[in-house]
N, C-alpha and C positions, 0 to 999 in steps of 0.2 A: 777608592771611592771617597773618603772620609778624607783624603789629604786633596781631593778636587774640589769637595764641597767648601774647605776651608779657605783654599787658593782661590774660588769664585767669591767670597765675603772680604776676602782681603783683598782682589783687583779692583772691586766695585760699594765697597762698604761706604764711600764717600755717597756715591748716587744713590745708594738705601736708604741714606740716614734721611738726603733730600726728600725722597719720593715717601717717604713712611712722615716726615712731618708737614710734608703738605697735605697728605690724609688728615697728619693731627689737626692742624689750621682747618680744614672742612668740617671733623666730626667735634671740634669744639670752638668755634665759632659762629655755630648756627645756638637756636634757643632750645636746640635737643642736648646742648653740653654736659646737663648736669646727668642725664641717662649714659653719656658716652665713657664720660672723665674715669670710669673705671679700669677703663684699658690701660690708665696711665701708669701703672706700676710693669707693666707689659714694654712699654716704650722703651722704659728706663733701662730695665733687661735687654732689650734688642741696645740700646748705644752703650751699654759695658762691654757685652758679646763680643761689639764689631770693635770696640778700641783695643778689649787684651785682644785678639786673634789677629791685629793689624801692629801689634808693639813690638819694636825690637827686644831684643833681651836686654833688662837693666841691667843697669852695675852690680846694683845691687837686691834681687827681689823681694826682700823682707822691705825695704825702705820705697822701694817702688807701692808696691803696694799699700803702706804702713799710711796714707790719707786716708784710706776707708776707715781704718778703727778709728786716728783720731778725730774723724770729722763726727762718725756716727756716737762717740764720746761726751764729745763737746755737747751735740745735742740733748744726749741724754742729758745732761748736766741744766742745760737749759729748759727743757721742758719741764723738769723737775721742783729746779727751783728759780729759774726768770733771771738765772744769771748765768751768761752775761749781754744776751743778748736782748733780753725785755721778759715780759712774763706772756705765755701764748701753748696754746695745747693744738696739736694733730689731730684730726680726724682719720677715720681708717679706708680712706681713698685711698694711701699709699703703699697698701699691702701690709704685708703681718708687722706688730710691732714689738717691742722689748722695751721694757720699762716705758711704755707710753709713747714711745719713737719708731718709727716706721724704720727696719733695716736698710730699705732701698737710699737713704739718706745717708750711711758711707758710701756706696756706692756713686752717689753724683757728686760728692766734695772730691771726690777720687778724681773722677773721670775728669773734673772744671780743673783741681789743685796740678795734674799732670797734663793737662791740655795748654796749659796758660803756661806753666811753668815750660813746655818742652819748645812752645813757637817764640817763646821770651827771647831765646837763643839769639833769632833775627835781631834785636836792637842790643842786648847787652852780653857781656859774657861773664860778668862779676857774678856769681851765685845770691849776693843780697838785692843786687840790683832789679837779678831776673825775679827774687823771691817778691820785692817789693813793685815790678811791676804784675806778679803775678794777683797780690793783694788786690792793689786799682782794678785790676779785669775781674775779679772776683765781686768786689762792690758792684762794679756798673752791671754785672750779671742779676746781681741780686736787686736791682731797682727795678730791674724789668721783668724778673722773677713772682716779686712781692703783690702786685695789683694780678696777675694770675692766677697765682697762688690763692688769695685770698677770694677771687671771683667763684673761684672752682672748691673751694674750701677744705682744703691740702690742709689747711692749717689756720687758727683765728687767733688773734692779739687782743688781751685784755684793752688794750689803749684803743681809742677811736681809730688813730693815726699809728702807721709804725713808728717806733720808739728810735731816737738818733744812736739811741745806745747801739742796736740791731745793724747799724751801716760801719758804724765805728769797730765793733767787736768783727765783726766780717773781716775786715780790713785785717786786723792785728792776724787777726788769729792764722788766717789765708797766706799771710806773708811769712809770719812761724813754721807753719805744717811748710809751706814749700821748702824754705832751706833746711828743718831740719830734715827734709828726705832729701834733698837734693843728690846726695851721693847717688841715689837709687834712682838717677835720670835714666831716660831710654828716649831714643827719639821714636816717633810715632807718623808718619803719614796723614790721620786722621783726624790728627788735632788742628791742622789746617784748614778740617773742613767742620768740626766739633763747636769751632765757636760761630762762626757767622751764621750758623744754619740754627743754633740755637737762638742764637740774636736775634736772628731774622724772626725763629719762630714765635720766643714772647713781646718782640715791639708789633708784631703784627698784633697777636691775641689785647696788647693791652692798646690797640685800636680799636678793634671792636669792642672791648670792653667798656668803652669811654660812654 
């Protein structure tokens, strides 16, 4: 029963992730958002779920997995002391936190750092190359992330505006965490569908946003 239930999330996890975030586009893009937004630490859980249970076996599993600590790291570092990404504190929309940092925040540098890194494949096969395009898609995520983010109040920046530092430190850092786990690739199915439906989901929200 337990090996059909996981075989039905793996044929179809592509069309889940669709159908669950065009619920999210409904219940957070009306003016009932900010009663809804709490679900979202729920979301996140449902696209970790559906990415480990759709991955091949890495090379290596400690390295595969090895983005969630250091993204959730980084943060903490950041929230802490505004370096290096700008100065800015969490709210606790994002579920439980640790040292001021919501958990669920390795979890999505995870999920972005081996999504981006695994479809990189298609255009490059240099391990710096795919690391440094995985950076780029890492920023352009976070442009479209950021006016969401801040709508919904995941999170608030000391600055009026976010800090150039915040796009610049993405970049470096996104392109580091990739090659240094690169050993620990696995190709995944779902990372083919993990970015445009994420894309899709915050250039809509920061439509309505507008």
């Amino acid at each position: 029963m337990l090996n059909k239930i996981r075989l039905f999330f793996k044929t179809y996890a592509g069309w889940i992730l669709i159908i669950f975030h065009l619920v999210g586009i409904a219940l957070l893009g009306g003016s009932w958002r900010h009663d809804l937004v709490i679900l979202t630490p729920l979301n996140l859980l449902l696209i970790g779920g559906l990415y480990l249970n759709t991955s091949s076996k890495p090379t290596n599993v400690w390295l595969y997995g090895l983005p969630a600590l250091l993204g959730f790291a980084i943060e903490v570092i950041g929230t802490n002391t505004g370096v290096p990404f700008g100065a800015y504190t969490y709210s606790g929309i994002l579920g439980p936190r640790l040292f001021a940092t919501p958990l669920m925040l390795g979890l999505l540098w995870w999920v972005l750092i081996r999504s981006w890194f695994d479809v990189s494949r298609n255009w490059a096969q240099s391990l710096w190359l795919r690391s440094f395009i995985t950076g780029l898609g890492m920023v352009g995520m976070d442009l479209l992330i950021e006016p969401v983010a801040i709508e919904l109040n995941f999170w608030r920046w000391t600055d009026v505006t976010v800090p150039l530092e915040n796009y610049i430190a993405w970049f470096i850092l996104s392109t580091l965490f990739a090659r240094l786990t690169a050993v620990g690739d696995a190709r995944n199915p779902l990372s083919k569908w993990i970015l445009p439906v994420l894309t899709g989901f915050f250039a809509i929200l920061c439509i309505f946003y507008q």
